[in-house]
C-alpha positions in Angstrom: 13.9 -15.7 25.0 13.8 -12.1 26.5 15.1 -13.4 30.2 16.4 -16.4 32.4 15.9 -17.4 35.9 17.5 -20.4 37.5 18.5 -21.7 34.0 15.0 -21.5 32.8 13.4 -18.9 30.3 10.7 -16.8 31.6 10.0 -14.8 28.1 9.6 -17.2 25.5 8.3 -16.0 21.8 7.5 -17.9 19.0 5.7 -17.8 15.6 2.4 -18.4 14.9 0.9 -18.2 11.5 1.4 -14.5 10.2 1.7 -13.6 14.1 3.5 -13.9 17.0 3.0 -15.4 20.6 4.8 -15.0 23.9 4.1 -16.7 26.7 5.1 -15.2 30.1 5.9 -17.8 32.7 5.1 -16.2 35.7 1.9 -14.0 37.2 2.0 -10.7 36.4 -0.5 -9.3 38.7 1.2 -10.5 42.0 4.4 -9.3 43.4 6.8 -8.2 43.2 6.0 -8.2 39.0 2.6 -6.0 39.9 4.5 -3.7 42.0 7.0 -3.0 39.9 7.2 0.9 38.5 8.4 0.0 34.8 6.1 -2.6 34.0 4.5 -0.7 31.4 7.8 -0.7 29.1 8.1 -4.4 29.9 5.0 -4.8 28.8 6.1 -2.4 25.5 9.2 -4.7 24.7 7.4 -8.3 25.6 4.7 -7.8 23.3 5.8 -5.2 20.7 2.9 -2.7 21.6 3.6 0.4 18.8 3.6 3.7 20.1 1.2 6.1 17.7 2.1 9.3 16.3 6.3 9.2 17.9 6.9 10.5 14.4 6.0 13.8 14.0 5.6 17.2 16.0 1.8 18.2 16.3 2.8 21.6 15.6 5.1 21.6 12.8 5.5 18.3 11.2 6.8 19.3 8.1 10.2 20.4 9.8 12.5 18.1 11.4 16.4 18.9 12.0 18.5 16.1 11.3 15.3 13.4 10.7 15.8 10.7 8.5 12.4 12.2 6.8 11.4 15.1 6.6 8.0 15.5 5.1 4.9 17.0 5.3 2.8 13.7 6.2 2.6 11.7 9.6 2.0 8.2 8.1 3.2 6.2 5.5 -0.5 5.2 4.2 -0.6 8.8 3.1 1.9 8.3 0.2 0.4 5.1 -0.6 -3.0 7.0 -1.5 -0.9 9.8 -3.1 0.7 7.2 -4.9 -3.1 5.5 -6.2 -4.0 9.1 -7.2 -1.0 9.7 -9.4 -2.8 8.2 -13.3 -1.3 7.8 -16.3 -3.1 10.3 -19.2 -4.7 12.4 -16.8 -3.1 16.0 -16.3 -3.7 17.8 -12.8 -4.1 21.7 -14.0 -2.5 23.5 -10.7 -4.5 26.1 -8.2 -2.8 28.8 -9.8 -3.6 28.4 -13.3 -7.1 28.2 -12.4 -7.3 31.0 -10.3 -5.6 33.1 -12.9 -8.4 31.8 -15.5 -11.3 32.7 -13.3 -9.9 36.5 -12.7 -9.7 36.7 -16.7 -13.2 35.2 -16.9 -14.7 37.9 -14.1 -12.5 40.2 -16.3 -14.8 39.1 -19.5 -18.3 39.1 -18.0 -18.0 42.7 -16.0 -15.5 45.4 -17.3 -15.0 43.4 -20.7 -19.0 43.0 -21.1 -19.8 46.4 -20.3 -16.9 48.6 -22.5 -17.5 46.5 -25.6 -21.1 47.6 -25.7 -20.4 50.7 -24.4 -17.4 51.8 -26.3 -17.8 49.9 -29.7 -21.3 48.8 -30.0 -22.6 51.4 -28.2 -26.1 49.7 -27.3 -26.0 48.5 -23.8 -29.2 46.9 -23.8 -27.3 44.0 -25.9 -26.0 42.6 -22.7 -28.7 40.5 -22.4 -27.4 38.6 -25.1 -23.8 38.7 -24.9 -24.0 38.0 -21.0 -25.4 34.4 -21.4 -23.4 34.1 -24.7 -20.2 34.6 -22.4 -21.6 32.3 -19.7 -21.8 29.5 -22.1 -18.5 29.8 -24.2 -16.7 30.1 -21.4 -18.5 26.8 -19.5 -18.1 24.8 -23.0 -14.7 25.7 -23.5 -14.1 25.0 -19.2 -15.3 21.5 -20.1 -13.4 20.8 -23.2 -10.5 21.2 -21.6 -11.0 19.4 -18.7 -12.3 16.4 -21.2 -8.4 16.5 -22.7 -6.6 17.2 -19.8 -8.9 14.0 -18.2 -10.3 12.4 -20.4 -13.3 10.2 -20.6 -12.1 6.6 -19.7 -12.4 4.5 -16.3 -9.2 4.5 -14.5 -8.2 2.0 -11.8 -4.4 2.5 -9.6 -4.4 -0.9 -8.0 -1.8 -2.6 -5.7 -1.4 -6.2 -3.8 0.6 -7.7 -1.4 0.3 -10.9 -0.8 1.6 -12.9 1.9 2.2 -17.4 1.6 3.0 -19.1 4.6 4.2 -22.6 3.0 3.7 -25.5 4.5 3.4 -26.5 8.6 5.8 -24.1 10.5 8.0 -25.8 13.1 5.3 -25.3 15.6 2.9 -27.1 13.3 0.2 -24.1 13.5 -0.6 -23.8 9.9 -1.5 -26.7 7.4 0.2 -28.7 4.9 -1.3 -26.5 1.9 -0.1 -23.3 3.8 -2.1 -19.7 4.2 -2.4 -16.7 2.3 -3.4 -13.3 3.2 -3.9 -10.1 0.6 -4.0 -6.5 1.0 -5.6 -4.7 -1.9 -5.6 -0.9 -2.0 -6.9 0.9 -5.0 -8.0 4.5 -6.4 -10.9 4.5 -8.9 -11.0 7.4 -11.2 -14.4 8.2 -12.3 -15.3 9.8 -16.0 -19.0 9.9 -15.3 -20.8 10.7 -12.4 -21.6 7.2 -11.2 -23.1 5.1 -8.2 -20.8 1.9 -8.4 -21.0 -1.5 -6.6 -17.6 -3.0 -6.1 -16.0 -6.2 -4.2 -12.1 -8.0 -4.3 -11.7 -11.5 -5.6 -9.0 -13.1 -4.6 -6.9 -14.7 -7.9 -5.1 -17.7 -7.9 -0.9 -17.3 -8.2 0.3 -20.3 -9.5 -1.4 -20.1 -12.4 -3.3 -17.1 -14.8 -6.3 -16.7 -13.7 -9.5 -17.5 -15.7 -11.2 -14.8 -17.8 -14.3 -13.0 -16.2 -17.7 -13.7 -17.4 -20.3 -11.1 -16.7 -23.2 -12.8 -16.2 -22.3 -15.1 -13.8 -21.9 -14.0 -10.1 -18.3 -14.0 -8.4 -17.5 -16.5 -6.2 -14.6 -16.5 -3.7 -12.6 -19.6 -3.2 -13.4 -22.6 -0.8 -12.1 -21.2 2.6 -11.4 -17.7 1.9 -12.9 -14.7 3.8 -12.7 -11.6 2.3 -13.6 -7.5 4.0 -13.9 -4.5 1.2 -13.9 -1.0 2.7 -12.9 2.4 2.2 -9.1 3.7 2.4 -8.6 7.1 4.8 -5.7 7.9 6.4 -5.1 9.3 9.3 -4.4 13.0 8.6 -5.5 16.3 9.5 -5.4 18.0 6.3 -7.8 18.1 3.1 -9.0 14.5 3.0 -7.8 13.2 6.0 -9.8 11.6 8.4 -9.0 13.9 10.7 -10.1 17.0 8.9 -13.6 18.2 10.7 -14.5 20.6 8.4 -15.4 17.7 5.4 -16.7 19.1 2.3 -18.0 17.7 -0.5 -19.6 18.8 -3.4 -22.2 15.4 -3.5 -23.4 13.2 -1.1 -24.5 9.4 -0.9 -24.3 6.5 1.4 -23.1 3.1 0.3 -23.8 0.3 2.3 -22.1 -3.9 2.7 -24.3 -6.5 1.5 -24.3 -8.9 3.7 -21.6 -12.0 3.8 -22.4 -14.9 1.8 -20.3 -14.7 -1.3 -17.7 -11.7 -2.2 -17.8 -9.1 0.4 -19.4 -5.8 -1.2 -20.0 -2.2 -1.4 -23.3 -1.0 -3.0 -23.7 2.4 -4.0 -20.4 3.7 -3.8 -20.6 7.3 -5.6 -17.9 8.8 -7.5 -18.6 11.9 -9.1 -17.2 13.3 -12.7 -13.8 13.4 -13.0 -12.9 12.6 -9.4 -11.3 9.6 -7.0 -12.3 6.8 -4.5 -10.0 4.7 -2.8 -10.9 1.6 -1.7 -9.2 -1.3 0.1 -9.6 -4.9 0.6 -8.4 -7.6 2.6 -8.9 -11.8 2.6 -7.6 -14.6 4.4 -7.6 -18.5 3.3 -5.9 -21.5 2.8 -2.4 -21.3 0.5 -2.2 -23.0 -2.8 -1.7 -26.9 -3.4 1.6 -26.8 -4.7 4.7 -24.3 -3.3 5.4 -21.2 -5.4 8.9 -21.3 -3.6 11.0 -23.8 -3.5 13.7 -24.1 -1.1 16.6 -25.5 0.8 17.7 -23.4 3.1 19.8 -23.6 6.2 21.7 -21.4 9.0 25.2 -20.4 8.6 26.0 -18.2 11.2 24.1 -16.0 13.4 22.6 -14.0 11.1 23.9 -15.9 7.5 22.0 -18.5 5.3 22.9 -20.9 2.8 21.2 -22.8 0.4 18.8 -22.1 -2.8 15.6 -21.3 -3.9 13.3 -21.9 -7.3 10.8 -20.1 -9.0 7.9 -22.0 -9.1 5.1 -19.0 -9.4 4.9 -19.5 -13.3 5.9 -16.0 -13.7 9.6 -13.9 -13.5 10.2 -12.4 -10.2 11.5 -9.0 -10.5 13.9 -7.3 -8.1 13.6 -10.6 -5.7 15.5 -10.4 -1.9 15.6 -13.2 0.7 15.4 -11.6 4.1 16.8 -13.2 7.1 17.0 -11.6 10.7 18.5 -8.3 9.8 20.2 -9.5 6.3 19.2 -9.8 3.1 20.0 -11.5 0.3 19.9 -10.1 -3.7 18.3 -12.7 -6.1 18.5 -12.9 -9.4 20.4 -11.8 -12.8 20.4 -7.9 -13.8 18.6 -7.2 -16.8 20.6 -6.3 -19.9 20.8 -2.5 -20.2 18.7 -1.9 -16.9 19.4 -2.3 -12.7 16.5 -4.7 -12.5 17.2 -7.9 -11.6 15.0 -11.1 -12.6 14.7 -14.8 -11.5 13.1 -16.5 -14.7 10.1 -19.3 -14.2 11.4 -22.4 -12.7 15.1 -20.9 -12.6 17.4 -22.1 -9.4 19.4 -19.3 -7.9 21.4 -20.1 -5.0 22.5 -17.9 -1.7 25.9 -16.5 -2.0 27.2 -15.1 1.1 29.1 -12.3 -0.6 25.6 -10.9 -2.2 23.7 -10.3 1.6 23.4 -6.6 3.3 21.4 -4.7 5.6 17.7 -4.9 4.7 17.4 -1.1 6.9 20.0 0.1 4.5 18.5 -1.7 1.0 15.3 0.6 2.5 16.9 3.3 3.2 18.5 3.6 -0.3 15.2 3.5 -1.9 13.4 6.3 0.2 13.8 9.0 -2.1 12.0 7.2 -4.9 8.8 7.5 -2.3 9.7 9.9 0.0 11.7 12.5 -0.9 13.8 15.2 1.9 11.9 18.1 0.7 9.0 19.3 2.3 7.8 21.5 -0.6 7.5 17.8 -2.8 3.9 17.3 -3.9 3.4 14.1 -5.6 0.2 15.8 -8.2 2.7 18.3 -9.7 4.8 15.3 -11.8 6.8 13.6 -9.3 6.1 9.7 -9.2 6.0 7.4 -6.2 7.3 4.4 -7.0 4.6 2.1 -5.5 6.7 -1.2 -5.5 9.4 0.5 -3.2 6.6 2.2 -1.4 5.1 -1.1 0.0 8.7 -3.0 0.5 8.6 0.0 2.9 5.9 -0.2 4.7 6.3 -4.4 4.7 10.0 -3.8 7.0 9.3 -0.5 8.8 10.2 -1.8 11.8 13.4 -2.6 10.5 14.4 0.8 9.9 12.6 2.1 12.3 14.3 0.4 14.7 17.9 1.3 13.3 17.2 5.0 13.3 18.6 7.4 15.8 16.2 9.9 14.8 12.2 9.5 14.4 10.8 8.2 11.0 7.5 8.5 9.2 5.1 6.4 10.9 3.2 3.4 9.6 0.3 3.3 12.8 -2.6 2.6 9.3 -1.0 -0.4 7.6 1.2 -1.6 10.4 -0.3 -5.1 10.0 2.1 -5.4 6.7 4.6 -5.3 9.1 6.4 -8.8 9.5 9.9 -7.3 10.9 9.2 -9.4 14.0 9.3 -12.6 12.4 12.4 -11.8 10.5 13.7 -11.8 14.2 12.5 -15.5 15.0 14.7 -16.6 12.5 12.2 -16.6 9.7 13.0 -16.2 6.1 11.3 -14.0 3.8 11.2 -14.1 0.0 10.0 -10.5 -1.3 9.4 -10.1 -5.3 7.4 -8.4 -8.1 5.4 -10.0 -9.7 3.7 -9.0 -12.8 0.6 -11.3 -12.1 -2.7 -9.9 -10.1 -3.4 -11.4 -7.1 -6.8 -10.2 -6.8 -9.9 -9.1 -9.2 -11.8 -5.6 -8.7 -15.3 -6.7 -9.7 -16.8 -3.0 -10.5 -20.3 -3.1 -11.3 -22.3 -0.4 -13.3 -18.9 0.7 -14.7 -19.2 2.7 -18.3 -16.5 1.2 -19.9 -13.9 -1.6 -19.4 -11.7 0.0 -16.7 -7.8 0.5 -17.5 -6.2 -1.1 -14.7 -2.6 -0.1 -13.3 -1.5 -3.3 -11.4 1.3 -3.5 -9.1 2.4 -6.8 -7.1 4.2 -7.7 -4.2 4.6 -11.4 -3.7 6.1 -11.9 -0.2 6.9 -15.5 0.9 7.9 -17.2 4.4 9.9 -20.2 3.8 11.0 -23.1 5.7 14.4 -23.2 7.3 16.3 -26.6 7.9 17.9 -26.5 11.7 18.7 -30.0 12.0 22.1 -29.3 11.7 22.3 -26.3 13.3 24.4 -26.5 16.8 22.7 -26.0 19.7 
């Protein structure tokens, strides 16, 4: 409720699914609500409208006095494709290493060529063989060491978050079996120059999914809808979308089959040695049984009590229960390391002495994705942790909203964002799994791809009011 008159609420917001829903008891486009002058930020604060690029200054938005970032991107689905792009066995050789190598092999082929024969062979009309001979040595050895620094295998960066709604919510809007939605964003490194076909299949979580068999078709489970396209983000620089002057060094259209089974992309060409990214998206109905168990209940304004059980089949890793602006750390620390883990069917209850601020659990895991400096380039051997990375962009609003100065913005991938249920009294359960919650079907691939998989399993749960005083 946003505001009362004569003892009844005129803003009311409730939940809806993965969504949110206000109802505005009164009509907006008669007086004295149509004349009034600030109805535009009313309409900002009823229904959460996001205000695009706040972030950044146009002119220099690598510099930022006293920001809590300060970065040379404007949007947080940058660092998630600099993140895909970062692969494991495959050495980036930097600009100036290969400028330097093409001044030493102009070097070779003019003044080199032409004082050997002069000077020591003395016979100038040899060039014509020691020219070509050059050309070739020097584009054979070129390639050999790009084969080692890159190597010759398929290589896929792949992440998920996935989203349960369990069970009916208190306004009944969902069914008994839930909903589930997934996010899929991956980087495809190519070792051939390929035209691939690829589509997302959406993978069971309660259980391992079953094993792949080429010949048959993929089929998407009963109910689920399911979009593959291709990742951009929203940036001016090289391989942004808003770069105008585009270049490429090949060319080809792919196109979507039509719906019927998995979503698709036919023809998708990656050439030798470079990247695609690609992202996908479903919707459908949640599994039979809960993955979370849980008794939870208010205890405070902004406090819960209760417990929760792992019923995913598989540890959850680094596990918070979010509530309002609170969270809650799950789970025992790992002997020897500061990851904590909530074993398979394990019961952990909620202590009110382990909760904090989910802005400041955020917060203190920015640098691992973002760091302060503006000179920090995520090629030259400075990973992005991708699980901290998404937990990011899945609360942005919550830190964004605590912030006195501007942040990064997250305009792409705001739809991750479920901060505003958090504040209708909605818990959360956030954890990594180390489980895929969806299959890359890549056809015409070389080789079996090597996939790097990274999870995020976030969870709504039920909370018990009927004690709660009202």
């Amino acid at each position: 409720m946003l505001s009362r008159a004569v003892g009844a609420p005129l803003v009311v917001r409730g939940s809806h699914g993965f969504g949110r829903v206000t109802l505005i008891a009164l009509d907006v486009d008669q007086k004295p609500f149509s004349a009034w002058e600030d109805r535009g930020l009313f309409w900002v604060r009823a229904i959460g409208l996001r205000r695009l690029n706040s972030d950044t200054n146009s002119a220099n938005p690598a510099v930022g006095a006293g920001r809590i970032y300060q970065s040379g991107v404007r949007d947080l689905s940058t660092k998630l494709r600099e993140a895909l792009e970062q692969f494991q066995g495959v050495k980036l050789i930097s600009f100036g290493w290969v400028a330097f190598f093409i001044f030493l092999y102009i070097l070779l082929i003019g003044p080199g060529d032409y004082l050997f024969l002069k000077k020591v062979v003395k016979r100038m009309e040899l060039t014509w063989i020691t020219f070509p001979l050059i050309v070739v040595t020097v584009s054979l050895l070129a390639y050999y060491a790009a084969y080692v620094v890159k190597g010759n295998v398929l290589r896929i960066n792949k992440v998920d978050v996935v989203d349960v709604l369990q069970g009916p919510g208190p306004e009944n809007s969902v069914p008994a079996s839930g909903l589930i939605r997934g996010s899929t964003y991956l980087d495809i490194f190519s070792p051939q120059n390929r035209d691939y076909s690829a589509s997302i299949i959406p993978l069971p979580l309660d259980r391992e999914a079953p094993a792949s068999n080429g010949d048959a078709p993929p089929r998407l489970p009963a109910g689920t809808d399911v979009m593959v396209s291709w990742f951009g983000v929203p940036e001016a620089g090289f391989g942004g979308m808003g770069n105008r002057s585009q270049m490429s060094f090949s060319s080809g259209g792919y196109e979507y089959l039509p719906a019927g089974g998995a979503e698709k992309l036919e023809g998708v060409r990656i050439p030798i040695w470079s990247t695609k990214c690609l992202t996908g998206r479903w919707f459908g109905p949640g599994p039979a049984t809960p993955l979370i168990e849980s008794d939870l209940r208010p205890a405070g304004p902004d406090r819960l009590e209760g417990a929760v059980t792992n019923r995913v089949g598989v540890p959850l890793y680094d596990a918070i229960l979010a509530y309002n602006r609170q969270i809650y750390l799950l789970g025992t620390v790992e002997p020897g390391t500061d990851v904590r883990k909530i074993e398979p069917g394990a019961t952990v209850r909620v202590a009110l002495s382990q909760d904090r601020q989910l802005s400041g659990h955020i917060r203190d895991k920015i640098h691992n994705y973002l760091p302060q400096q503006p000179s920090y380039d995520a090629g030259n051997g400075a990973p992005i942790n991708r699980a901290d990375l998404l937990l990011g962009l899945m609360f942005h609003d919550a830190v964004a909203a605590s912030a006195s100065d501007s942040a990064v913005a997250s305009n792409a991938l705001n739809d991750l964002d479920l901060t505003g249920l958090l504040q209708l009294d909605r818990p959360m359960l956030v954890a990594r799994i180390d489980r895929a919650s969806s299959r890359l079907v890549l056809d015409n691939a070389p080789s079996p791809p090597q996939v790097d998989q990274t999870t995020l399993l976030r969870v709504i749960l039920p909370l018990d009011t009927s004690g709660a005083k009202k």
